[in-house]
C-alpha positions in Angstrom: 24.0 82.3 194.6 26.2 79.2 194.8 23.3 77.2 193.3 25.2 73.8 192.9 26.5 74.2 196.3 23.2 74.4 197.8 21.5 71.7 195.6 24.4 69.3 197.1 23.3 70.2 200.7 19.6 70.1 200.2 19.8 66.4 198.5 22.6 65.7 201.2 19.8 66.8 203.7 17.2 64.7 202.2 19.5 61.4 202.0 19.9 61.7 206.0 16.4 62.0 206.8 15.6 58.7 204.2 18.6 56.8 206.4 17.4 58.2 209.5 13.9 56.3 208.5 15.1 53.2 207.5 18.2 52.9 210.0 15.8 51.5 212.2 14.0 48.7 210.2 17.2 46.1 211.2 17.6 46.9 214.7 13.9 47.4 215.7 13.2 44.1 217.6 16.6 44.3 219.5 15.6 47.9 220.5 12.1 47.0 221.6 13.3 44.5 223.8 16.0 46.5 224.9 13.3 48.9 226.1 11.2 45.9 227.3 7.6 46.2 225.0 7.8 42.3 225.4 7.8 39.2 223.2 8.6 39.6 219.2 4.7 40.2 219.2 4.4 42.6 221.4 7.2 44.2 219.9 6.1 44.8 216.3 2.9 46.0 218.2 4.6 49.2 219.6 7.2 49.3 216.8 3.7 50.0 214.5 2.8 52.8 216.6 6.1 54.2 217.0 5.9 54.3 212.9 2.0 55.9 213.1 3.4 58.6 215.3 6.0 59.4 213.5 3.9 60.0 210.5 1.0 61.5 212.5 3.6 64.0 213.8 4.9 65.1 210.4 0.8 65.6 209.3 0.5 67.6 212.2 3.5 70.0 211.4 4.6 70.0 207.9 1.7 72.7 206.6 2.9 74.9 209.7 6.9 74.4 209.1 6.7 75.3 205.4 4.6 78.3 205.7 7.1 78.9 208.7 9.9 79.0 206.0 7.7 81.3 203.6 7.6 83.7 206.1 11.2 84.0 208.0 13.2 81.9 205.3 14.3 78.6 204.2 17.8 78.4 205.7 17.1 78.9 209.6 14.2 76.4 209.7 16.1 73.7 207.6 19.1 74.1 209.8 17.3 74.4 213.0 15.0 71.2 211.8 18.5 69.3 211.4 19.4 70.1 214.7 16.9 69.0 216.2 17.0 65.7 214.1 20.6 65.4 215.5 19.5 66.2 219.0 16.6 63.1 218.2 18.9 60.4 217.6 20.9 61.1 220.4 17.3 60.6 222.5 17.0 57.8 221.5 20.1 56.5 222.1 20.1 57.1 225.3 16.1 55.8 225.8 15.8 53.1 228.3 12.0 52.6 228.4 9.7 52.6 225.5 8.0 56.3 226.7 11.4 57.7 225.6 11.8 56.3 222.2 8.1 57.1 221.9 8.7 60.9 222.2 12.3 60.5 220.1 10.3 59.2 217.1 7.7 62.0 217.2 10.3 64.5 217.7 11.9 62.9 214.6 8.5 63.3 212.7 8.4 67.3 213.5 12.3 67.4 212.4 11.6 65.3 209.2 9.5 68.2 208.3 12.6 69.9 206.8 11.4 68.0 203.7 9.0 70.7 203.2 11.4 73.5 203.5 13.9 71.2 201.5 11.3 70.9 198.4 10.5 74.6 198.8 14.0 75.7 198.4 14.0 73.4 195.3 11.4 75.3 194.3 12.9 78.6 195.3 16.0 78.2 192.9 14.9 76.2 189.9 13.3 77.7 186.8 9.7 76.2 186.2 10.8 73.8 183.5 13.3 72.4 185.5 11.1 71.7 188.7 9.7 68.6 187.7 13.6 67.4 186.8 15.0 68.5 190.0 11.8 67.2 191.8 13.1 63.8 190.3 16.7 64.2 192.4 14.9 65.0 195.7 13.2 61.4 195.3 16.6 59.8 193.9 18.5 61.0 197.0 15.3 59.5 199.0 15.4 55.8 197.0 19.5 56.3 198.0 18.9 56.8 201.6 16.5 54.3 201.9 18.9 51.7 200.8 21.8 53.3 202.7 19.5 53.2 205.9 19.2 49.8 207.0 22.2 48.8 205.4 23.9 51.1 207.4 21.6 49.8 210.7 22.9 46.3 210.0 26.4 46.7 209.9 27.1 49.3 212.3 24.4 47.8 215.2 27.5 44.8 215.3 28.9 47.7 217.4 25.8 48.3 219.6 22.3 48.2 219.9 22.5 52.5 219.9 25.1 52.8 217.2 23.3 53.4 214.4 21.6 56.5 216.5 25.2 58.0 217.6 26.4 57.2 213.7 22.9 59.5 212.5 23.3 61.8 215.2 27.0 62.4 213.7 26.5 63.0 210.1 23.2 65.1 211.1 25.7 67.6 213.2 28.5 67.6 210.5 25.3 68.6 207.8 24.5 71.9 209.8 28.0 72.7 209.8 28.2 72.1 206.1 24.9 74.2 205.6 26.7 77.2 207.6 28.8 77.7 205.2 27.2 76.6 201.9 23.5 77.3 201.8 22.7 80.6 200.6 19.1 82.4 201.5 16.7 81.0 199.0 13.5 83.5 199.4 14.4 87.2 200.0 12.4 89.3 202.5 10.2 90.9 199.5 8.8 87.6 198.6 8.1 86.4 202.2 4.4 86.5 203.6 3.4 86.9 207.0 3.0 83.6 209.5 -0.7 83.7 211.0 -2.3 81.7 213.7 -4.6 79.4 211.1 -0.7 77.9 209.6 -0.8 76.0 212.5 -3.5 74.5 211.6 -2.9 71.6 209.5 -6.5 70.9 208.2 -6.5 74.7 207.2 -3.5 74.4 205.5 -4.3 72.0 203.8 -7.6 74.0 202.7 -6.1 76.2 201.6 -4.0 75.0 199.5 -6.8 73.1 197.9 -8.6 76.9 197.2 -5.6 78.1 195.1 -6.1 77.9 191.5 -5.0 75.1 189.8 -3.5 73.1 192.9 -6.8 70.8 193.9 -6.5 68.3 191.3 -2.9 67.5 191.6 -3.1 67.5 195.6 -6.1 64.8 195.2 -4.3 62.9 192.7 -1.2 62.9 194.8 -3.0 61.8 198.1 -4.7 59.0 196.4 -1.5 58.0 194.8 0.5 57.7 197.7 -2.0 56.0 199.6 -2.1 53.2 197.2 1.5 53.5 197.2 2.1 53.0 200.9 1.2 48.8 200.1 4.8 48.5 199.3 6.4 49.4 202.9 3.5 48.1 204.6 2.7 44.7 203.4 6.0 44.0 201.2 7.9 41.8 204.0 4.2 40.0 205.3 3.3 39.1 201.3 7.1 38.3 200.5 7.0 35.8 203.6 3.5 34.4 202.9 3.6 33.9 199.4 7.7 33.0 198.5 8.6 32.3 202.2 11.6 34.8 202.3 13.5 35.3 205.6 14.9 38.8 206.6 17.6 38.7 204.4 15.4 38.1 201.0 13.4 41.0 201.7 16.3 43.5 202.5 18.0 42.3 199.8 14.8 43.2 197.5 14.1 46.3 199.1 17.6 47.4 198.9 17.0 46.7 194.6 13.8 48.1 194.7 15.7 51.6 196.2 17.9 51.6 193.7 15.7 51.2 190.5 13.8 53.8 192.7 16.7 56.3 192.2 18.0 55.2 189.1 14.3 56.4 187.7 14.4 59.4 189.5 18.1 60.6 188.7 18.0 59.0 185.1 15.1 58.2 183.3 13.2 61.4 184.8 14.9 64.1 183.3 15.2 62.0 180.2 11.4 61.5 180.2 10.7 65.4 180.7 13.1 66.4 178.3 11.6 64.0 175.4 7.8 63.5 176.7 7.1 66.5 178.7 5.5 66.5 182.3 2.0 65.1 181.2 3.7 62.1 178.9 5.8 61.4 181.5 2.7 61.2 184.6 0.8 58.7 182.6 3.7 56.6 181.8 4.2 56.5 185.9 1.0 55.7 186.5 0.9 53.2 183.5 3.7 51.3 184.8 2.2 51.6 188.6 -0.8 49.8 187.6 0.8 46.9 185.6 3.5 46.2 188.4 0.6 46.7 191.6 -2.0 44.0 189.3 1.1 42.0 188.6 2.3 41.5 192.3 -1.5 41.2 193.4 -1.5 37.9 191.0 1.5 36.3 190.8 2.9 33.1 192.5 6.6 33.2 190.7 9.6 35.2 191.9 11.0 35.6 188.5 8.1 37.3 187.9 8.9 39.9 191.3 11.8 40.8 189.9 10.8 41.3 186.1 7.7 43.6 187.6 10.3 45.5 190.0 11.4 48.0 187.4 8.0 48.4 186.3 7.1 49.8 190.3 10.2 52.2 190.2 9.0 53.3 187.4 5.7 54.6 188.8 7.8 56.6 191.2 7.5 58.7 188.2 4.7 60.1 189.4 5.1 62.1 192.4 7.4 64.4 191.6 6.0 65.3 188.4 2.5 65.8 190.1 4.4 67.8 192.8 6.0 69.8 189.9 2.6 70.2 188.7 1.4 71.7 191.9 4.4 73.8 192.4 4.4 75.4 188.9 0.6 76.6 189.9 1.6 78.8 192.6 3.8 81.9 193.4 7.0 81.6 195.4 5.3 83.1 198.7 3.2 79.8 198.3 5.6 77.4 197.4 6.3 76.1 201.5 2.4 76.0 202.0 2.1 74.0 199.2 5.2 71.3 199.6 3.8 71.4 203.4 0.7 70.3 202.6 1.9 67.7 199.9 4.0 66.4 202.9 0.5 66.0 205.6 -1.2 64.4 202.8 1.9 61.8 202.3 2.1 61.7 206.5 -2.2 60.9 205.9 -1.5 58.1 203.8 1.3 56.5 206.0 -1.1 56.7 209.0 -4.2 55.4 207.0 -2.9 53.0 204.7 -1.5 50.5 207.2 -4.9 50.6 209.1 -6.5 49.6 205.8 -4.0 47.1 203.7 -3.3 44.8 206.5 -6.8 43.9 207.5 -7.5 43.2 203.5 -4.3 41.1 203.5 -5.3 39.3 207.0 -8.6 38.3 205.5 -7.3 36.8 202.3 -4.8 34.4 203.8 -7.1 32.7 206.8 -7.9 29.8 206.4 -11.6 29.8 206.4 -11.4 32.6 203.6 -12.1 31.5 199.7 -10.4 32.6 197.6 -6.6 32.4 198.8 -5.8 35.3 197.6 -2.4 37.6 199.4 -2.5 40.1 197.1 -5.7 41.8 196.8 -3.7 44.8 198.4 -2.3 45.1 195.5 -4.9 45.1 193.7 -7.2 47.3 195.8 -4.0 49.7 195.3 -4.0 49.4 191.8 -8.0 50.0 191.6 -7.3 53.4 193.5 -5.1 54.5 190.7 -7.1 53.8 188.1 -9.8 55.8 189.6 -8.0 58.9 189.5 -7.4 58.6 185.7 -10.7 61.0 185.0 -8.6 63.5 187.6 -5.2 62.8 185.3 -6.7 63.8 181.9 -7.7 67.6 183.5 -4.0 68.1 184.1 -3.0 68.0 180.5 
């Protein structure tokens, strides 16, 4: 098996669908008034439920993809899922009214499902000891594409409003070709299990994923985790505005850092961390560091102090993939789709839920009739949730 070959695609794969995500961020009041949704207003309205959709979409088919892939392979369904992202983009290029970008962003959320079968494969070809490492390079090429993404939106929307969907659509096309020819079968037919009606079924799924031995505690841990997590794409540009003033270019320019301590942390200090700490060692320190940097933001007044406590928050992105190793190194490679499926709904739950909770919270801390002033008790709501999942942590020593 041309293992190095395939890793290249898979984390090629996973860079495209991070890009595809945040390709949008730059362009997406021009495109909502190109498909008239209204005023700026109005416009960040529908752009929110474009974003729920797409998340809701991913809940709904992630458990259903992966154990798709356990039972008829990984390499049709990640190929297929990239054709139909290509297909997407060139939707919504074309959309003229909002109805159409509507249905191209939930199309996008069933194709982004190939993170599943992506994680799986990872699964598939890496020796137990090295999941938790290789984990770490799936989330690195994620940190990568989100900083490629709206950087690449920026420069290339100059062209057009729809360039940045032709551009996607393009490198989505020339990734299926690439994955012809380079991505070997991951699962052979003896380890496959049959597809039954109830995988389609994303709450049963997800149940039973939480009955397997072992897997419950990470899956909680994880779901609570990225929920609190989700304060940083959801409020980062409204706190960054209301506490420091920053226009547009301040916060991309911080978000673009903040990717890339996201992947340097992944892609360096991860496998570093495994190799000397071990997986346990390594959690806590995530988690550590997530709770300094999330009471941090929630207090502070000082950008100086923004940018020392950024490292700190890439540093928590620790976490996740050594929880997901956790979970992965708990089940059998027949289970491995089911379980990065469900991994994915619960991720898909928290970017659905979150924003319904953290922006009320932040709303009611900076009106004016409200005492204390206080913008950042989002933060600091998210950093209670992961303390209270500390009792959970210990168990997975």
């Amino acid at each position: 098996m041309k293992r190095p070959r395939a890793i290249y695609f898979i984390l090629i794969t996973l860079m495209i669908d991070a890009i595809g995500v945040g390709i949008v961020f730059p362009i997406m009041p021009d495109l909502m008034e190109r498909v008239g949704a209204g005023s700026t207003g109005q416009g960040a309205l529908w752009g929110g439920i474009m974003m729920a959709a797409y998340a809701a979409a991913q809940f709904i088919c992630a458990p259903a993809v992966g154990s798709i892939s356990d039972a008829f392979g990984r390499k049709p369904v990640l190929l297929i899922s990239l054709v139909m992202l290509a297909l997407d983009y060139v939707i919504m290029a074309l959309a003229g009214v909002y109805w159409v970008l509507l249905v191209g962003r939930i199309l996008a959320g069933v194709a982004g499902a190939t993170y599943i079968t992506a994680t799986a494969y990872i699964a598939d070809i890496s020796d137990p000891k090295e999941r938790a490492a290789n984990f770490g390079l799936v989330g690195a090429a994620f940190g990568i594409g989100f900083v490629l993404g709206p950087a690449i939106g920026g420069a290339v929307a100059a062209i057009h409003v729809t360039a940045p969907f032709w551009f996607a659509a393009g490198i989505s096309a020339l990734n299926v070709v690439f994955g012809l020819f380079v991505l070997p079968e991951s699962l052979p037919p003896e380890k496959r299990r049959k597809f039954g009606a109830r995988d389609l079924n994303p709450f049963s799924a997800i149940f039973s994923a939480f009955k397997l031995p072992g897997v419950g505690i990470p899956l909680i841990c994880i779901a609570v985790f990225e929920f609190a997590n989700m304060v940083y794409p959801t409020l980062w540009a409204f706190w960054t505005r209301e506490v420091f003033g920053w226009e547009a270019l301040y916060i991309g320019v911080s978000l673009a850092a903040y990717g890339i301590l996201v992947a340097l942390a992944q892609a360096v200090v991860m496998p570093q961390a495994i190799k000397r700490l071990g997986e346990f060692r390594t959690l806590v320190l995530g988690l550590t560091a997530g709770v300094i940097s999330l009471v941090g933001f929630g207090l502070t007044a000082s950008v100086a102090a923004v940018f020392l406590l950024m490292p700190l928050a890439a540093l928590s992105d620790l976490a996740p993939p050594t929880m997901t190793a956790m979970a992965a190194n708990k089940v059998g490679e027949d289970r491995q789709g089911l379980v990065q499926g469900v991994i994915s709904s619960l991720s898909s739950v928290a970017a659905v839920g979150a924003p319904l909770v953290m922006t009320p919270l932040f709303r009611s801390f900076v009106a004016e009739e409200r005492l204390p002033y206080l913008p950042g008790v989002p933060f600091l709501f998210a950093a209670l949730l992961v303390v209270a999942i500390a009792p959970l942590v210990v168990r997975l020593r």
